[in-house]
Legacy VTK file of the C-alpha trace (Angstrom):
# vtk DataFile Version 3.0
C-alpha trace
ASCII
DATASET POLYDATA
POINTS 166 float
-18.310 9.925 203.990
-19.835 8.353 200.759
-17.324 6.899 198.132
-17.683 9.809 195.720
-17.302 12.260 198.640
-13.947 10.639 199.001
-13.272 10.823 195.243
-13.411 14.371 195.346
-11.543 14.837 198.085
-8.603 12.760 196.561
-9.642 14.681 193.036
-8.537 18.383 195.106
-5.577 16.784 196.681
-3.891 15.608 193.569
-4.937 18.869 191.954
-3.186 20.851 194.425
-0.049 18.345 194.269
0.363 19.163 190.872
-0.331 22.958 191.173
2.296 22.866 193.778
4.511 20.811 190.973
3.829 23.716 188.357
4.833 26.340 190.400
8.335 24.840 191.679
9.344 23.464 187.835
8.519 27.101 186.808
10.420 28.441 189.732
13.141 26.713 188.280
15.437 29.458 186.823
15.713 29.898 190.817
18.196 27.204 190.913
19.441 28.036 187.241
20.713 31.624 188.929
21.847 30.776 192.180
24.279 27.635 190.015
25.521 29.665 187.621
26.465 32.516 190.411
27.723 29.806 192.429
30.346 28.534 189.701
31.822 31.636 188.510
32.526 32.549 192.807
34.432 28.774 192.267
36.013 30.209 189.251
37.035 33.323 190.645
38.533 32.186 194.201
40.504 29.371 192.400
42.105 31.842 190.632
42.166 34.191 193.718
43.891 31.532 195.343
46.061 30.416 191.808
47.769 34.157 192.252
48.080 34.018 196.055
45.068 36.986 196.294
44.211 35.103 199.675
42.986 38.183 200.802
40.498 38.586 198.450
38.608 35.268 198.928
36.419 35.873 202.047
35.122 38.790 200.540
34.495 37.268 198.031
32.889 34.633 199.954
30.688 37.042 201.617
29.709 38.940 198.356
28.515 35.331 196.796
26.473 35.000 199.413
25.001 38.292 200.103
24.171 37.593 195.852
22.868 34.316 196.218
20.562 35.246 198.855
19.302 38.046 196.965
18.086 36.435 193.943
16.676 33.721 196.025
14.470 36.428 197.749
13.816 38.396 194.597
12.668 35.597 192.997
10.329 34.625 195.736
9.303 38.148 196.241
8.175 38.260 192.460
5.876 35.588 193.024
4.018 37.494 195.695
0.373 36.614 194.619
1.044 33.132 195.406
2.646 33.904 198.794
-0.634 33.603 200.221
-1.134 29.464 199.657
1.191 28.108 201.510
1.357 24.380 201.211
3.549 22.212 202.938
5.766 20.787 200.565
6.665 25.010 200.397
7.340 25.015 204.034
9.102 21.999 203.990
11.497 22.532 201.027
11.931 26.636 202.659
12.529 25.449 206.002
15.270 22.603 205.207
17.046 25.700 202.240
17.114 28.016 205.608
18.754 25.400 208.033
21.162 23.936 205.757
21.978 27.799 204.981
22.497 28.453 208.211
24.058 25.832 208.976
26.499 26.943 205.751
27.454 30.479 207.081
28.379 28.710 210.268
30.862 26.697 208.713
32.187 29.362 206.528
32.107 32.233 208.693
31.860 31.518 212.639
34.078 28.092 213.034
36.890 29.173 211.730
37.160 31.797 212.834
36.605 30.242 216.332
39.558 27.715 215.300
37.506 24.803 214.987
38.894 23.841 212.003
41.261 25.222 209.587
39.708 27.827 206.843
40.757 25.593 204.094
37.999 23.038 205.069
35.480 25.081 204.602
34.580 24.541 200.980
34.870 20.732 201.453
32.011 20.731 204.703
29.655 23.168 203.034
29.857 21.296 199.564
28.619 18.291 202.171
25.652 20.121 203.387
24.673 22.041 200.387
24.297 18.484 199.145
22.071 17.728 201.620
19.853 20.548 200.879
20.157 19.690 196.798
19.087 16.448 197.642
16.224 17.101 200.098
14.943 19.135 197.337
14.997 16.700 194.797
13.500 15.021 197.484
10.499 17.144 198.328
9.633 17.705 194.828
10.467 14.110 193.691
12.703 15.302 190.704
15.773 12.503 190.479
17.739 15.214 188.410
17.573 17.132 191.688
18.516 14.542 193.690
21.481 13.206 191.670
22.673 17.177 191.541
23.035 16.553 195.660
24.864 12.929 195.184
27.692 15.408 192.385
28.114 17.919 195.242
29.149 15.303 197.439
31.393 13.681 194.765
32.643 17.522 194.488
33.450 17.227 198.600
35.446 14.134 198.313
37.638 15.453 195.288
38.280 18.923 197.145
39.446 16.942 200.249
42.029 14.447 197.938
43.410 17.082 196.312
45.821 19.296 197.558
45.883 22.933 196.464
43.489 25.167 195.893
LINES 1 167
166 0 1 2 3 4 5 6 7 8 9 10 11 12 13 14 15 16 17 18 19 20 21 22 23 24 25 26 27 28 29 30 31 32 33 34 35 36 37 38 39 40 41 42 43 44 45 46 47 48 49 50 51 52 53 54 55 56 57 58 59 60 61 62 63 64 65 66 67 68 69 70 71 72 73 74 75 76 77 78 79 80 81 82 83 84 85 86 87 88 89 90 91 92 93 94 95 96 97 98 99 100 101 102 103 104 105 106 107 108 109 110 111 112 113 114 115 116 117 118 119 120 121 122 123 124 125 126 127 128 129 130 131 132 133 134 135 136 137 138 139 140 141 142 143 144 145 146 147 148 149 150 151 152 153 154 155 156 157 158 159 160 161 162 163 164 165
């Protein structure tokens, strides 16, 4: 391979890293929904549990979620003609959102209720790994705004499990 055969080469690549860039900052309002979603649920079950609704907090819970995952498939869905490139920064950055996902309905839904911990920890271990996945974003797509988002829900998991209360 000649040394303008590799310039080329290197030419595409870079193009396609910054396609790839393009496409997740405009994909941004992804992240702009899910947040804002995400803070009025921590609105409304602190003041579910500020009147003693208790009751109401799982569905709650469950209806956050069902929400957030919607958007986050609409919005993928609605950029279907680009479905078909699939790069791997996109696999990466989908992958790691599913796991740490899963991994967040497992702490919310299945261990407690297998006793594995008590209910109230919940928010305080899934604040942990949605940090994880805030900061593997950042990560993936080299944006230290991202990344510092992860390091505030961590902060957020070390206040929750000072303070006592809701």
């Amino acid at each position: 391979m000649d040394t303008q055969q590799a310039q080329q080469d290197i030419s595409i690549i870079k193009q396609m890293i910054e396609q790839t860039r393009k496409k997740t900052a405009e994909s941004g309002h992804l992240f702009i929904y899910i947040g804002i979603v995400s803070a009025i649920a921590v609105i409304i079950i602190g003041l579910l549990e500020l009147y003693n609704l208790n009751q109401y907090v799982m569905p709650t819970i469950i209806v956050i979620t069902v929400l957030n995952a919607g958007i986050g498939f609409y919005i993928a869905s609605r950029k279907g003609e680009n479905s078909n490139v699939q790069t791997y920064t996109k696999t990466i950055f989908w992958h790691s959102a599913m796991m740490c996902g899963f991994a967040a309905v497992l702490m919310v839904f299945v261990f407690p209720l297998l006793n594995v911990y008590p209910f109230s920890a919940t928010p305080i271990l899934t604040s942990v790994v949605l940090g994880i996945a805030v900061f593997l974003t950042g990560s993936i797509f080299e944006d230290k705004f991202i990344q510092w988002s992860g390091l505030i829900w961590w902060i957020g998991a070390c206040i929750m499990a000072v303070i006592d209360g809701p």
